[in-house]
Backbone as numpy.savetxt, mean C-alpha at the origin, in Angstrom:
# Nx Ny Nz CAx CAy CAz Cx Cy Cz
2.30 -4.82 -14.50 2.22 -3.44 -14.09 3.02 -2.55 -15.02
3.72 -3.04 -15.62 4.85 -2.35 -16.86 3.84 -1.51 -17.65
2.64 -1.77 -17.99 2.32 -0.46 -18.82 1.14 0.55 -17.91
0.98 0.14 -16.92 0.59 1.05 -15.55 1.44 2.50 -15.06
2.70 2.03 -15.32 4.63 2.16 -14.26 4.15 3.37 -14.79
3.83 4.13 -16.33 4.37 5.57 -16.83 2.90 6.10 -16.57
1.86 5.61 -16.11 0.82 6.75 -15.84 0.45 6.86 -14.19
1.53 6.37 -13.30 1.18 6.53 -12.16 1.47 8.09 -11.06
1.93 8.27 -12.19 2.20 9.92 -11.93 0.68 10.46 -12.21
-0.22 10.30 -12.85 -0.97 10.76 -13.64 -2.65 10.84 -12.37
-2.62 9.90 -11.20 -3.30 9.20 -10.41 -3.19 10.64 -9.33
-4.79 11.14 -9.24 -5.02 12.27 -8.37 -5.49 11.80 -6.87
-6.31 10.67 -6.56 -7.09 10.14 -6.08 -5.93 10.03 -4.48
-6.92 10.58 -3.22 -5.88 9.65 -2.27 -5.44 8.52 -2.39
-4.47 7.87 -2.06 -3.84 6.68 -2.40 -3.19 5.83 -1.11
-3.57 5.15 -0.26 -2.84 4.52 1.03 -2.00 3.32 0.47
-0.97 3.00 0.45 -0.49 1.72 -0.08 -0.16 1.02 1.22
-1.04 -0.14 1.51 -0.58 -1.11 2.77 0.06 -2.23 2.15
0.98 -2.60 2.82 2.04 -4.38 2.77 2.29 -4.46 3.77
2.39 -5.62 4.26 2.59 -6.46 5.65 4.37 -6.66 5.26
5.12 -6.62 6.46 6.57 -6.54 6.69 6.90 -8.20 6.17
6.10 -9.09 6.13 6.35 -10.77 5.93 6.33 -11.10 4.66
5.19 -9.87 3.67 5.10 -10.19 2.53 6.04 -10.63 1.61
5.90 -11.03 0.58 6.43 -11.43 -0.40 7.44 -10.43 -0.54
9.13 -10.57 -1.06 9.81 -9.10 -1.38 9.70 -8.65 -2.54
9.04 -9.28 -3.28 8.56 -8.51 -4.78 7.43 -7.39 -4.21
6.36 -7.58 -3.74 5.57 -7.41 -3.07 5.58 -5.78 -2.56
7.04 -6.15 -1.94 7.12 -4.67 -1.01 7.81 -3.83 -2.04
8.24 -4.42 -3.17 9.19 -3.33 -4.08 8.25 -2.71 -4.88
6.83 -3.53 -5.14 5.74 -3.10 -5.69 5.09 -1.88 -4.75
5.04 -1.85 -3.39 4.47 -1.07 -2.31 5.01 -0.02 -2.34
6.53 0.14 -2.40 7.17 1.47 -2.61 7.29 2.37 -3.63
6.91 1.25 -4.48 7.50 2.11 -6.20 5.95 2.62 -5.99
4.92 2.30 -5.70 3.47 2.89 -5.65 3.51 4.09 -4.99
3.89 3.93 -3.62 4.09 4.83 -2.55 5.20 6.09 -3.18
6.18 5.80 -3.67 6.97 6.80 -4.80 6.22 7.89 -5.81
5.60 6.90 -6.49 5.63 7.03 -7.56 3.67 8.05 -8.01
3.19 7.85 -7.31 1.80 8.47 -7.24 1.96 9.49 -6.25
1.33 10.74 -6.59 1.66 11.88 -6.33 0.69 12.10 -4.61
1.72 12.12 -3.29 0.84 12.73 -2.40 0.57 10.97 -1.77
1.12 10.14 -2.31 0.83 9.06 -1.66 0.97 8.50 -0.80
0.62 7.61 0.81 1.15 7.21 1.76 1.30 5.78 1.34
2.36 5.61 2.25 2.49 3.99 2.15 2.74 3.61 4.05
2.71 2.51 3.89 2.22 1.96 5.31 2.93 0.56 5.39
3.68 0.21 6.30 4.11 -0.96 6.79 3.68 -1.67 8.04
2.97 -2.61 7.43 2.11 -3.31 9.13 3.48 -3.87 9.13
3.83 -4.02 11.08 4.63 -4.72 11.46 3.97 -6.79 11.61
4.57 -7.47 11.13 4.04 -9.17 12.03 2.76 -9.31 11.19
2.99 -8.51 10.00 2.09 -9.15 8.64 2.23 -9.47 7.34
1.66 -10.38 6.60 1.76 -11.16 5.59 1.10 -10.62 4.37
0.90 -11.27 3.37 0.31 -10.48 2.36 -1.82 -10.88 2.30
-2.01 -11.47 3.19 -3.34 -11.40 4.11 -4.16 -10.50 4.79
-3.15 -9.31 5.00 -3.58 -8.33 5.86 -4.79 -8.39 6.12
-6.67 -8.61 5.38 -7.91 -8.51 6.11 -7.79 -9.83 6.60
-7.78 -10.84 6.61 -7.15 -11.95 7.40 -6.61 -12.25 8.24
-5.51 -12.24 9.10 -4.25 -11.82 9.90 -4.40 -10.56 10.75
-4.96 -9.19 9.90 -4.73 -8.30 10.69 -5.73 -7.07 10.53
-7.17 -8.09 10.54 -8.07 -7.33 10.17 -8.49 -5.36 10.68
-8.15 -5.50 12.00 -8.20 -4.30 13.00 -7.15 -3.48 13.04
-6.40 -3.39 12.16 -4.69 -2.69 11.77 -5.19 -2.01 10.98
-5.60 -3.43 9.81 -5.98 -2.73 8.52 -7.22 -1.43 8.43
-8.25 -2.46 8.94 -9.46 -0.96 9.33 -9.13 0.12 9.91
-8.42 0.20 11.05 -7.89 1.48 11.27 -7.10 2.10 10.34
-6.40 1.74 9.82 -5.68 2.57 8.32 -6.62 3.09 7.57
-7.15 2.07 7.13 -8.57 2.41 5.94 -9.24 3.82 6.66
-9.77 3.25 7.68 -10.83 4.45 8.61 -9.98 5.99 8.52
-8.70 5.65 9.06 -8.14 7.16 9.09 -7.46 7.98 7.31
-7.67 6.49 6.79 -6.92 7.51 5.36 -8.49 7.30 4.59
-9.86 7.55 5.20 -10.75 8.04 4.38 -11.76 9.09 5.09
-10.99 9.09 6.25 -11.41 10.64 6.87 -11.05 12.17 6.95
């Protein structure tokens, strides 16, 4: 992601960043610096999820999706 890191400012597009609270902790440092770092961006913490989320927590996830593309 190192040569991504300096154009994520640059990213107009809505942007939802989901990670599950179990995930990996690289994972979530990746979720925030996204959620930071792109302009206007949400980020989202499923509670009692893994880095599986359509798997595990398929009906969390769709509802996120559903409301951050309406």
């Amino acid at each position: 992601m190192r040569a991504a890191e300096s154009h994520l400012e640059l990213i107009t597009a809505p942007t939802l960043v989901v990670h599950g609270h179990r995930d990996h902790p690289e994972i979530a440092a990746i979720a925030h610096r996204l959620a930071a770092d792109i302009p206007g961006a949400h980020g989202h913490l499923v509670p009692d999820a893994d880095h599986y989320l359509p798997l595990r927590t398929p009906d969390r996830l769709t509802d996120l999706l559903l409301a951050h593309l309406s």
